[in-house]
N, C-alpha and C positions, 0 to 999 in steps of 0.2 A: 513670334517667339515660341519655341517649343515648351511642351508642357516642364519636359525636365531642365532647360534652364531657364524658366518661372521660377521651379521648386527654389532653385540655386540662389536666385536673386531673392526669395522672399526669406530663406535663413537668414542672409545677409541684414535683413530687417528687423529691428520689436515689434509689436504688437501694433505701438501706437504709431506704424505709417497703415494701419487697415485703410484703404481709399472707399469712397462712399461715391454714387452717381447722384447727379446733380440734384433729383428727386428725393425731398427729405424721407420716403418712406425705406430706402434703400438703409437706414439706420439701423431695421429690421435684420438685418446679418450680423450684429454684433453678436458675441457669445454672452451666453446666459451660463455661469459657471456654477453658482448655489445652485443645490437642490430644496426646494421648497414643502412645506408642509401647512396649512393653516386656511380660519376659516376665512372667506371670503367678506369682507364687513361694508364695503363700498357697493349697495347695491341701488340704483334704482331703477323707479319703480316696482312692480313685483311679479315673482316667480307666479305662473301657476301652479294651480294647485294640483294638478293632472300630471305637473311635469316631475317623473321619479324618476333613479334608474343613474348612469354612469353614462358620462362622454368621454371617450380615451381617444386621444390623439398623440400622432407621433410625426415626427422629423427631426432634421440636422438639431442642434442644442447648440452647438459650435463647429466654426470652420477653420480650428486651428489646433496644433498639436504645440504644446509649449510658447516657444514665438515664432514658430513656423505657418503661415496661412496656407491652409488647402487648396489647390486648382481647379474643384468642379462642383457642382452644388450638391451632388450626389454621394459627394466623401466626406461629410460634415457626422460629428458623433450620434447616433439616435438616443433623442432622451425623449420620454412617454411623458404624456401629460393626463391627469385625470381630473374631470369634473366630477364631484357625487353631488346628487339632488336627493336626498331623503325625504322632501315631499311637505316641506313642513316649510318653507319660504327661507333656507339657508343654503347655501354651495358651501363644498370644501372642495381646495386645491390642493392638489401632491405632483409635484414630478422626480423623475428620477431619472440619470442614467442607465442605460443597459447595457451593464459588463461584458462588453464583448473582447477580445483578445485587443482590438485597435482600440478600444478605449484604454484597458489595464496598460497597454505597453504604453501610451503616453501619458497615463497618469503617472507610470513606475520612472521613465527615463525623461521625459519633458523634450519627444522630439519624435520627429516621422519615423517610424522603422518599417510602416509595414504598404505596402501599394494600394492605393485606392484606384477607384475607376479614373480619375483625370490624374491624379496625385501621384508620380514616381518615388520609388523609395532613393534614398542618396545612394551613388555607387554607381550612377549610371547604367550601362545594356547590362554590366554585369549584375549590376545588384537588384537588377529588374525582369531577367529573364528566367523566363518557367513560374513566372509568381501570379497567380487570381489576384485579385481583389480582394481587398479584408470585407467581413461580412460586418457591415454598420448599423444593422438591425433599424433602419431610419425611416421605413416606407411608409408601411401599412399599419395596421393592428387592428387585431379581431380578436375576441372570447366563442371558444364555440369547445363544445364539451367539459366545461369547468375551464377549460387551458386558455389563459390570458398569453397571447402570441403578438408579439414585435417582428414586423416581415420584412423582407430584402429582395434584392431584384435575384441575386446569383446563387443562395444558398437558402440552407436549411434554419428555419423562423429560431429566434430566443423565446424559451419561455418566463414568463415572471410570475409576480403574485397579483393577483387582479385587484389584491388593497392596498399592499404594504408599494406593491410595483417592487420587490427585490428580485434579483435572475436570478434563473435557475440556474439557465445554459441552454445550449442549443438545445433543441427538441427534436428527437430521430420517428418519433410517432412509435415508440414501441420498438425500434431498429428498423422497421420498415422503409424509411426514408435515409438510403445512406450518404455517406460522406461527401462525396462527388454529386449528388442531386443538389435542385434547386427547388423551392415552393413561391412563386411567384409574391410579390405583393398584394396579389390584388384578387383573393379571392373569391365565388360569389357563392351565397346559402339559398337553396329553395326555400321558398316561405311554406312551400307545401309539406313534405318530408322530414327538413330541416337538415337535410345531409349539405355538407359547405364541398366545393369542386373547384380545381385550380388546377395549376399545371406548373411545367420546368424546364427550361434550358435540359436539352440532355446531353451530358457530355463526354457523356461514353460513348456516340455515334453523331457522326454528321447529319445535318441536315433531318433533324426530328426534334420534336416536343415530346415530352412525358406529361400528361395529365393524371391526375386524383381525383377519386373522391372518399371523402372524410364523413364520417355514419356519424350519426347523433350523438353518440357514446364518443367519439372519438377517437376510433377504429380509421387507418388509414388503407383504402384501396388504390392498387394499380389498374389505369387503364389502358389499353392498348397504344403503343408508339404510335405516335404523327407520321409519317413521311412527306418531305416536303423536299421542294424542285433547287434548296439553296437553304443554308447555316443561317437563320434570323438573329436578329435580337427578337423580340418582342415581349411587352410589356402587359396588356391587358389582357379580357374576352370577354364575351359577357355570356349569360347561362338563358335557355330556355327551357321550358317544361319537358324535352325529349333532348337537347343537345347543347352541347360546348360549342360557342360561337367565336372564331378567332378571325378578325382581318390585319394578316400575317405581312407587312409593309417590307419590301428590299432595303432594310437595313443590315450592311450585311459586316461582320467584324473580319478584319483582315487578321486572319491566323499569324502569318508570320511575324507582321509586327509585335504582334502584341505576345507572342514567345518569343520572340527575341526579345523582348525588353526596351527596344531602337527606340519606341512612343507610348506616350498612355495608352491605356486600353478605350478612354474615350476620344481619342482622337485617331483611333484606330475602327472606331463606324463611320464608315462607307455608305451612304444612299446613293442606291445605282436604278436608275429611274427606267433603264433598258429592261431590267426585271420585272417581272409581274410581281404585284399585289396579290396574295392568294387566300381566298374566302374561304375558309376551312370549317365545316361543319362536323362535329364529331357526338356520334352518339351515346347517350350519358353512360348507360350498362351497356356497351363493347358493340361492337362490328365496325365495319369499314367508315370510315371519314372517308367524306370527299373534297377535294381541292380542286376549286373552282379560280383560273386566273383570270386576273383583270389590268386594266391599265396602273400603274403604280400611284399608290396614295399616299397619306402619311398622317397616322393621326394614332396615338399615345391611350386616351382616356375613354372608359366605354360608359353609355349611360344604363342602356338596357337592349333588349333582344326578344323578338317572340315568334312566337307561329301565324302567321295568318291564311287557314286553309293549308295547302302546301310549298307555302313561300314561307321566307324566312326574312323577315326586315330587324335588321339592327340601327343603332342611334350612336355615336362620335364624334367627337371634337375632331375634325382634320385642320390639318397647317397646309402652309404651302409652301414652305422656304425651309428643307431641312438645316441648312449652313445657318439661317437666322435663330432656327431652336435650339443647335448646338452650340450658337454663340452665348444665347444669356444663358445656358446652363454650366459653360465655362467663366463666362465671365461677368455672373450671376451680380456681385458686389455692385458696378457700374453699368451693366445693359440692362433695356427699357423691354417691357413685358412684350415677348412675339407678335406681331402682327399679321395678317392675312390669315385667321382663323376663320370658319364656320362652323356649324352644329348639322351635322349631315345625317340622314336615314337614307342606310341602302337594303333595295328589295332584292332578295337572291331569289329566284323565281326555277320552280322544279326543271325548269329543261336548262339551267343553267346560266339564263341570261341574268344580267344584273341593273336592275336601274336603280339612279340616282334621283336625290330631292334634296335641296341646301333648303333648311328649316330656317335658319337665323347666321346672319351674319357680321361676326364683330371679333376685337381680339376678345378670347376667353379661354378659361382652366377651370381643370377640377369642379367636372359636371357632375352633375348627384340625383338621383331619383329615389322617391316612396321605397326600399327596399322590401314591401312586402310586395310592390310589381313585378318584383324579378324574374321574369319568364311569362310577361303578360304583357297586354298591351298597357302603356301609361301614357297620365294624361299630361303632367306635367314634370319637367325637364330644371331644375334650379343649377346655378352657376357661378360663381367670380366671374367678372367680367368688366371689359373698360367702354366707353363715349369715348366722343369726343369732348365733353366736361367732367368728365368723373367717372369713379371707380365705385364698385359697389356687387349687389347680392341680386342676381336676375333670379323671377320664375318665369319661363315660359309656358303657356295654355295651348296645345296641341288642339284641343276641340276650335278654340276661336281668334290661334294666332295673333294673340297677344301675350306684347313681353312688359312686365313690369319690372319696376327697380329700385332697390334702396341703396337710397346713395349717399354718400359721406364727405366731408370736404377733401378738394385737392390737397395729395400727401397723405390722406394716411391707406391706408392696407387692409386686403380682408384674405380670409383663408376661404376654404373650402366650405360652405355651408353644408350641415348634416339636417336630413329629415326625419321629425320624430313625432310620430300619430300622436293624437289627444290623448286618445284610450285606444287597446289593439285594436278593437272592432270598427274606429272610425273609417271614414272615406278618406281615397285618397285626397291629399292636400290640405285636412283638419289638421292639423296640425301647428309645426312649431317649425323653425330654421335656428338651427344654434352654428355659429360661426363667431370666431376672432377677428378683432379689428385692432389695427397698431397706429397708433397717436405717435408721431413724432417729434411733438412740443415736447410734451410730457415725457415721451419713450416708454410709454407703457402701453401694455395688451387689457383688453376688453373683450368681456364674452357679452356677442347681442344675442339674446333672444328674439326670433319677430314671429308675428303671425304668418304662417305660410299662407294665407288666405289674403291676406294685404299687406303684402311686402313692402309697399311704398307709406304706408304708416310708422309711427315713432316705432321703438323698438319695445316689445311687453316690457325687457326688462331689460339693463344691462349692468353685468358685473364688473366692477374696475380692479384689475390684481393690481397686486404691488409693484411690479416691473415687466416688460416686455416678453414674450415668447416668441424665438426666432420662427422666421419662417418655417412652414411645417407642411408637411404633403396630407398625409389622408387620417380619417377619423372615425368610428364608432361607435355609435349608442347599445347602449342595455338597459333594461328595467334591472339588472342584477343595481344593486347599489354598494357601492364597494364601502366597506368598514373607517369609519374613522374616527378621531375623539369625540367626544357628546359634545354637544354646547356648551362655555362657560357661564357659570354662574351671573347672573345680572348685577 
């Protein structure tokens, strides 16, 4: 079935034919429609004392516009979510929608009007052609220069309020970032510097990336254009202490579809395996990138990146089955999490050879490292990931290749674990792992805390919210501690 006579079939529906896959944790795509404010009261065990600071997470909030259900996981509204830890053995919860034009228009009219990445607008080629993508603000989220930013894969970040989370609106960086640019989701900040660097779809010319980098202050600079052998998507990089590390995968958008309107814009990427793979090295303050081809790969998430000597080894989740990725992120509600994953480091070696090493292999997402390793060697690699019994919070130990795991009962859900030192000066790995788990009895989200030192122990602490939080992509920490009401009286 085409995407746009899905859309057609699913108007014809309410709300309540949503289909769920066999797996109770698939409940986890229902919409979360309240915005929430309040303190967290169900907690046990207990918070450390060390643990301060805000957790911001963002993704989809909902996959539907009135009673029309969305086509792709990636066109679902972005709504933030914020942890505060004041330090004093309490959390407070806030989420909010981020007004962006595709929220307001279905909050105003209670129906699709505007194209999402899998999602056609009604009216068919014509009411589809020459139209982007609505910016859902659903990806990412980072605070860097005071500015609390909601990121997207195709445009320019929303900014909000890093307490209240109310929107601005888009953020141009000062007008430096125009209309037509893109700032990726997926940022990364030296821990040295503290300058944050990213990049963009450039679409004002074929076959290039626009990269940035973002001064402490806040100051957005341009880097020199990419040139590359073919139009990507591409999603991540990862940063080293001298370079932008990008493995640039032949995923490639068919132009004409997706200007004519004839299909989604996601059903309109194309992996074409006859294409190289191109390992793009780019250097942070200006000169030439080189583009180095390889056999084609395909792999979404980056963990870290660094120098060793005059090589360059980066760390990634690759797949093996683009048509299996594409399918559950189409048909996210009822498909079973991608299989044929590994956790891979490849060495890009000064005369241009490249070797490979598959670290760990299982299905997994949304790998996460110590961010104060970013552009260093690290030792440990934390993840979502599945068994064959169970789902749960891996870390892996690089020094002694061993993976451990906290694991959960069959059915329920975990998000992305975020790493967060004891105190800044700790070692890597002192630390904390804060990640979401979704109960499917209940239909409620839980924050674990665990020790990242022994993951396979109970959890230091866990919070019970009042109701579930839809699946969500990437997350956040800060010492900043976002503002909220005092504590009630006893």
């Amino acid at each position: 079935m085409t995407a746009e006579a899905r859309h057609d079939a699913h108007d014809a529906h309410a709300e309540r034919a949503v289909p769920h896959g066999d797996d109770p944790w698939h409940k986890v795509y229902e919409a979360l429609d309240d915005e929430h404010d309040y303190e967290v009261r169900e907690i046990e065990g207990r918070l450390p004392e060390g643990l301060a600071g805000t957790l911001y997470r963002n993704g989809p909030g909902r996959w539907r516009v009135g009673e029309s259900l969305l086509d792709h996981i990636f066109d679902g509204d972005g709504m933030l979510s914020l942890f505060a830890f004041p330090g004093d053995g309490r959390i407070h919860y806030r989420n909010r929608y981020v007004r962006t034009r595709h929220y307001r228009y279905g909050q105003r009219h209670g129906r699709v009007g505007l194209r999402g990445l899998g999602t056609q607008r009604p009216g068919g080629m014509l009411g589809n052609m020459l139209r982007p993508p609505a910016n859902v603000a659903n990806t990412g989220v980072v605070l860097h220069g005071g500015q609390l930013l909601a990121l997207w894969e195709g445009g320019r970040p929303f900014r909000l309020d890093p307490d209240s989370l109310e929107t601005y609106g888009e953020h141009s960086f000062g007008g430096r970032l125009k209309v037509m640019s893109a700032f990726s989701a997926h940022p990364s900040r030296c821990p040295d510097t503290g300058e944050l660097f990213n990049f963009g779809m450039d679409f004002t010319r074929a076959r290039s990336l626009r990269c940035y980098r973002v001064d402490a202050r806040g100051r957005l600079h341009h880097l020199p254009r990419i040139s590359l052998p073919y139009s990507p998507w591409n999603h991540d990089f990862a940063l080293t202490r001298r370079h932008l590390v990008f493995v640039v995968n032949p995923v490639i958008p068919k132009a004409a579809q997706i200007l004519l309107g004839t299909g989604s814009i996601a059903d309109g990427l194309s992996y074409e395996p006859h294409r190289p793979t191109c390992f793009t090295i780019v250097p942070r303050y200006g000169g030439r990138a080189r583009v180095i081809e390889h056999e084609a790969l395909l792999g979404f998430h980056f963990v870290n990146a660094f120098e060793d000597g005059d090589d360059i080894v980066v760390e990634f989740v690759r797949f093996a089955d683009w048509e299996q990725v594409s399918t559950a992120f189409r048909d996210f509600r009822t498909s079973d999490f991608p299989w044929g994953c590994a956790l891979m480091r490849y060495r890009v070696k000064a005369s241009g050879a490249v070797e490979e090493e598959q670290v760990c292999a299982l299905p997994m997402e949304l790998p996460h490292s110590d961010v104060r390793q970013a552009g260093r060697p690290h030792r440990y690699t934390y993840f979502a990931g599945r068994t064959e019994s169970s789902t749960g919070i891996h870390a892996y130990d690089h020094a002694t290749g061993r993976r451990a795991v906290h694991e959960l009962p069959p059915g329920h859900g975990f998000g992305e674990p975020v790493f967060v030192p004891r105190e800044p000066g700790a070692a890597e790995g002192d630390g904390w792992l804060l990640t979401l788990a979704y109960d499917p009895d209940e239909h409620r989200s839980r924050l674990l805390v665990l020790d990242a030192r022994d993951v396979e122990a109970e959890p230091v602490a866990v919070a019970r919210l009042r109701h579930h939080i839809p699946m969500g992509f990437h997350g956040s920490f800060t010492r900043r501690i976002a503002r909220t009401p005092g504590p009630r009286p006893a």
